[in-house]
C-alpha positions in Angstrom: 0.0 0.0 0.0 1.6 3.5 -1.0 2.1 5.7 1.7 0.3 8.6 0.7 -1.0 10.6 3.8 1.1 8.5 6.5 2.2 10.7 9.6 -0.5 9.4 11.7 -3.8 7.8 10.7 -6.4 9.8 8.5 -9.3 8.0 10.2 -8.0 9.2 13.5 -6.6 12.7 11.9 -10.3 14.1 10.8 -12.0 13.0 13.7 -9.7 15.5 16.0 -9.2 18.2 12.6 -11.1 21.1 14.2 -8.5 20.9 17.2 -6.0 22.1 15.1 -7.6 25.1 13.0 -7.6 28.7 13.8 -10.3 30.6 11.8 -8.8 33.7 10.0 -11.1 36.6 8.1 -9.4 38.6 6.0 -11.0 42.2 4.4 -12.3 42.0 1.2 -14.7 44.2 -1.2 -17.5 43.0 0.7 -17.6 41.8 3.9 -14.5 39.1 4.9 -13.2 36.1 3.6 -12.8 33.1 6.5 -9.9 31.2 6.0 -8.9 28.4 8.1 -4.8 28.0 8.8 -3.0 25.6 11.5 -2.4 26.1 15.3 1.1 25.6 14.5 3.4 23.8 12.1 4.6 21.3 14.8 0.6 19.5 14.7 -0.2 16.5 13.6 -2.2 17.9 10.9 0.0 20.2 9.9 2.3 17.4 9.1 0.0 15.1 7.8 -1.1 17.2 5.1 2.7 18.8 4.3 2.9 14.8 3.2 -0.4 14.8 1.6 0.5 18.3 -0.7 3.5 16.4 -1.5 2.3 13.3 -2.8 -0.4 15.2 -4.8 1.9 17.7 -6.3 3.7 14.2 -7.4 0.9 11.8 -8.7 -2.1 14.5 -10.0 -2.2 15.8 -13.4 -3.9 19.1 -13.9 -6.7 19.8 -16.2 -4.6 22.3 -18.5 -7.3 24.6 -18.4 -6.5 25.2 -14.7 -4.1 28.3 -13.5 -4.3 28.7 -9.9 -2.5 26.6 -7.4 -0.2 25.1 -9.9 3.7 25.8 -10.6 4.5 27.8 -13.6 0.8 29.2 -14.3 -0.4 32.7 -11.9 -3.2 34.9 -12.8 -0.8 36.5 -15.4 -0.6 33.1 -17.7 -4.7 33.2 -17.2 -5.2 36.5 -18.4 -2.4 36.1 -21.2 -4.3 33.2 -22.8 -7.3 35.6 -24.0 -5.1 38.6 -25.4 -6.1 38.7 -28.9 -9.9 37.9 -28.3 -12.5 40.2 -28.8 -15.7 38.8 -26.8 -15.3 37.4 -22.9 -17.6 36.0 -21.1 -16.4 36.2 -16.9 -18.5 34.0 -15.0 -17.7 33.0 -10.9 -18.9 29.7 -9.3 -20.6 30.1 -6.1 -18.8 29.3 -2.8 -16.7 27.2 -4.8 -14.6 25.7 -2.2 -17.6 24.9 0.4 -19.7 23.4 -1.9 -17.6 20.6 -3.0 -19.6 17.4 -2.4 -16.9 14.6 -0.8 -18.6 11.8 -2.0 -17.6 13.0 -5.9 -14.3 14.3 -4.7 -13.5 11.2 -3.8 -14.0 9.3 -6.1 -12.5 11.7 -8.4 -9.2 12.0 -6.3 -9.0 7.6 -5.8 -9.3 7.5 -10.3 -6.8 10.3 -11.1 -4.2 9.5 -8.4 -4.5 6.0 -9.1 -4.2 6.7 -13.1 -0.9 8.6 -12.9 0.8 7.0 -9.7 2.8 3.4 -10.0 1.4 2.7 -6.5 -2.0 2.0 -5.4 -4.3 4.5 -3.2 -7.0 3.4 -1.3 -10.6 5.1 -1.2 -9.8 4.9 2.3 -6.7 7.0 2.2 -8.8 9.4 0.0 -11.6 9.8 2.2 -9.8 10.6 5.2 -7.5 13.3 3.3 -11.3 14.8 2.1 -12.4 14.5 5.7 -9.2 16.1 7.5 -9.8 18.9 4.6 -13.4 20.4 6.1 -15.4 21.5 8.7 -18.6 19.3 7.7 -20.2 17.2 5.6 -19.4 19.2 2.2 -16.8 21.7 1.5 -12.9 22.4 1.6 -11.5 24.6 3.9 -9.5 27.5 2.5 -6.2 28.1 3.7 -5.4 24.2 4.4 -2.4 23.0 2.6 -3.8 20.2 0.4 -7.0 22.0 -0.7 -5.8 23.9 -3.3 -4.8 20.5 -5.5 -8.2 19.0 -4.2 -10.2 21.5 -5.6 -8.5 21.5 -8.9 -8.6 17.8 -9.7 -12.3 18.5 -8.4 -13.2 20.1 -11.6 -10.8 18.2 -14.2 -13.6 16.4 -15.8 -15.7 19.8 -15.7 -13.4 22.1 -17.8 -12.3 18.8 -20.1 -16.4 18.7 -20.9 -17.1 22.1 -21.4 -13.7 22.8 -23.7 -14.9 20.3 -25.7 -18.8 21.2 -26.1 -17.3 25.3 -26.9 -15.0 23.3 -29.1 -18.4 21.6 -30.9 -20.1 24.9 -31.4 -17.3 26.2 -33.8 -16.8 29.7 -32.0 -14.3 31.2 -32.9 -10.4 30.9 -31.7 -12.8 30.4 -28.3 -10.7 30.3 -25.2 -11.2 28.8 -22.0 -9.2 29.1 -19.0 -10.3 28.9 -15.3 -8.6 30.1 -12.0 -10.0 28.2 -9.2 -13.9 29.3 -9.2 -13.4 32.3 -11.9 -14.2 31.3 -15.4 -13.2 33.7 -18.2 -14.5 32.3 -21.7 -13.3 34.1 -24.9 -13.5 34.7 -28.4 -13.3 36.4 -31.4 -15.9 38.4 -32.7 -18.3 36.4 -35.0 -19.7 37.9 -38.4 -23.4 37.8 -36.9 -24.6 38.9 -33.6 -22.7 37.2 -30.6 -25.3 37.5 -27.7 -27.0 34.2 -28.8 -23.8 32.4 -28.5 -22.9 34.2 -25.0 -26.6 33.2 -23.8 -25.6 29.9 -25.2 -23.1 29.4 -22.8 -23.5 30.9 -20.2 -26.8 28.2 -19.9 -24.5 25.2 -21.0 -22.1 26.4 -17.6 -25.0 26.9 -15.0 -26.3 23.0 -16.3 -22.9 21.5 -16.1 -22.5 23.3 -13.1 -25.0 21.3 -11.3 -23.8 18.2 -12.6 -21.1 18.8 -10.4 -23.0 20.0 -7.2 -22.2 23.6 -7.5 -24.3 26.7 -8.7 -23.6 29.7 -10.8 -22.9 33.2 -9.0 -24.7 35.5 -11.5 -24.2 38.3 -9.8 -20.7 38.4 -11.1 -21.3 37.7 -14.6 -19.3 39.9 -16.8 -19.8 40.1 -20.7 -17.2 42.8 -22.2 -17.0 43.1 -25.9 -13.4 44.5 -26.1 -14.0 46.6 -29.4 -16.6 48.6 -27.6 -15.1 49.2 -24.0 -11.1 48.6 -24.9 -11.0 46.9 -21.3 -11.1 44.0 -19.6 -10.2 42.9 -16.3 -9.8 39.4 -15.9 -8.6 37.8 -12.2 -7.0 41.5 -11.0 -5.6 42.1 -14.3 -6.6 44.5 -17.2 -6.5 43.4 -21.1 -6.2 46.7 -22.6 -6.5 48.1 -26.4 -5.1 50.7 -27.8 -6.7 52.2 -31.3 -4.7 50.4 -33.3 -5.8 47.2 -31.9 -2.9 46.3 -30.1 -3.0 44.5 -27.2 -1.5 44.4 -23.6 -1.8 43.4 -19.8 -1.8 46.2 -17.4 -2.0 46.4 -13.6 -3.9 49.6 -13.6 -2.6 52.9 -12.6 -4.2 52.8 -9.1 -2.2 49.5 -8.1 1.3 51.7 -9.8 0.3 54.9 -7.8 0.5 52.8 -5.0 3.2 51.3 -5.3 4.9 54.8 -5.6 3.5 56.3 -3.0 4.0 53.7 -0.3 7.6 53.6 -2.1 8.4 57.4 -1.4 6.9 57.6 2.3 8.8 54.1 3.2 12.0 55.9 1.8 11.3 59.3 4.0 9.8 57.1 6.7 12.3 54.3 7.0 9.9 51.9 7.1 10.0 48.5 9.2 11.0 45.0 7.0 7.7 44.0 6.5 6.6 47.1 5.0 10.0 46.8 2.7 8.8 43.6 1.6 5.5 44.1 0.3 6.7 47.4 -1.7 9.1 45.0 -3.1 6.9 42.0 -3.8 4.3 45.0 -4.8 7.2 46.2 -7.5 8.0 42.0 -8.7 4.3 41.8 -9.8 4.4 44.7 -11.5 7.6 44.2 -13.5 6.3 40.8 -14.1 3.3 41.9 -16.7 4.5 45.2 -17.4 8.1 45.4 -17.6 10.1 48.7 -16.5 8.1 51.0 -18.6 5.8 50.9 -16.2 7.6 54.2 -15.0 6.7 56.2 -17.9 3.0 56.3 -17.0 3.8 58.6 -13.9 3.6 62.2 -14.2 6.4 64.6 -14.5 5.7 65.7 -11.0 6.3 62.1 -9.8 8.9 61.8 -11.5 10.6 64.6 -10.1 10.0 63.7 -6.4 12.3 60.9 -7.1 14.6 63.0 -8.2 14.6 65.3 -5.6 14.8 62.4 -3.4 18.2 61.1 -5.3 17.1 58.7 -7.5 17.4 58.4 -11.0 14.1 56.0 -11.1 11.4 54.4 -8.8 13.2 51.2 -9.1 16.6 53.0 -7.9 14.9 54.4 -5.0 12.9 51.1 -4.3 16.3 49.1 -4.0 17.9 51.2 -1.9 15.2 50.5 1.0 
């Protein structure tokens, strides 16, 4: 039998899970998000599902239509994939995480672990890494280590089924890409009228949806047609283009404003390490979709604050902090 989730026994794990959780809400647009993180790394769960993470991260293939929670694809790789399409359709699944249903998950997780893995893993083994996963009878708990890859492999069979009905429907260059419970759907614009074929889907989605126990948040449903609004913000990133239809990613010059201005008063201010490193992992994210000519979207005056300050750029004056 492989040794898949071995530090101590699942089946006694799950049973004792909520002992080891701290519940966490964190500020958002609306109201909080809960998260749920460990009492401390020294627990039993804590190493129990280090080991589980691991062996997932080995054995699991990923639905390639999946970007979060996996190495080498981000929001940024999401967001790239549409570029050159005109139509997108942004849907969000509700409550993703806590309306998994464990008795599909799995099964799901025993097939595909079992599929790609030389060793054998028992429904057993699954269940109780489900189980040590949530607070009740349905659901993951965000924030625990190995619910990320469960969540994922959760909806393989979903975004392999819908690629290939979008695919049947000849749309297009159509585009589908998904980051955890936010589905952006693009393509390009057809000769007739497109809202039939957004309607289209957007109906095919809520159905297949609720094959898989989850519903539809329609409240978030986007549909941007890019040659009217020359925008389009997909997972905290904007699509822009420019009138001669050339296209690019953007952070937006609220997210750059802030990042200078929490620059400059950490430079007068002398700011503690913390601080430092969120202007500077602030200032990676930004270089990573826009490059250094990010800089020449500030004003002259901004520009010459740094300059009065020393610094021949931002970027200067950022890494000298």
């Amino acid at each position: 039998m492989a040794h898949f989730f071995v530090v101590v026994s699942g089946s006694k794990i799950h049973e004792r899970a909520a002992h080891f959780f701290i519940d966490i809400y964190i500020p958002k647009a609306k109201g909080y998000r809960k998260i749920v993180t460990y009492t401390s790394p020294d627990s039993e769960l804590y190493r129990f599902h280090s080991n589980a993470s691991q062996s997932l991260e080995m054995h699991l293939r990923h639905s390639q239509f999946a970007k979060a929670y996996i190495k080498h694809r981000s929001i940024i790789t999401n967001a790239k994939a549409h570029l050159y399409n005109d139509i997108f359709i942004c849907l969000d699944i509700h409550d993703f995480f806590q309306s998994i249903n464990h008795k599909r998950l799995v099964a799901v997780l025993y097939n595909e672990i079992n599929k790609s893995s030389r060793k054998q893993f028992t429904k057993e083994q699954c269940e109780d890494l489900v189980k040590s996963c949530s607070l009740s009878q349905k659901g993951l708990a965000i924030g625990l280590k190995p619910s990320p890859a469960l969540a994922n492999i959760y909806l393989k069979e979903f975004d392999t089924k819908l690629y290939a009905w979008l695919k049947k429907q000849e749309i297009p260059r159509v585009i589908y890409t998904r980051y955890a419970d936010d589905i952006t759907i693009s393509f390009q614009r057809p000769s007739g009228d497109h809202n039939l074929i957004v309607n289209q889907i957007i109906e095919h989605v809520q159905k297949l949806l609720g094959d898989f126990h989850l519903e539809m948040n329609t409240r978030k449903t986007r549909i941007i047609n890019l040659n009217k609004s020359n925008h389009v913000r997909i997972t905290g990133i904007n699509l822009v283009r420019d009138e001669a239809n050339r296209r690019m990613l953007t952070v937006g010059r609220k997210r750059k404003n802030e990042l200078f201005y929490s620059a400059v008063d950490a430079f007068k201010e002398s700011a503690d390490h913390d601080k430092i490193l969120r202007i500077k992992g602030m200032q990676s994210f930004i270089l990573s979709i826009e490059g250094e000519g990010y800089e020449t979207t500030y004003s002259d005056n901004m520009k010459k604050l740094v300059k009065d300050l020393g610094f021949d750029s931002l970027k200067s004056l950022i890494d000298s902090l």
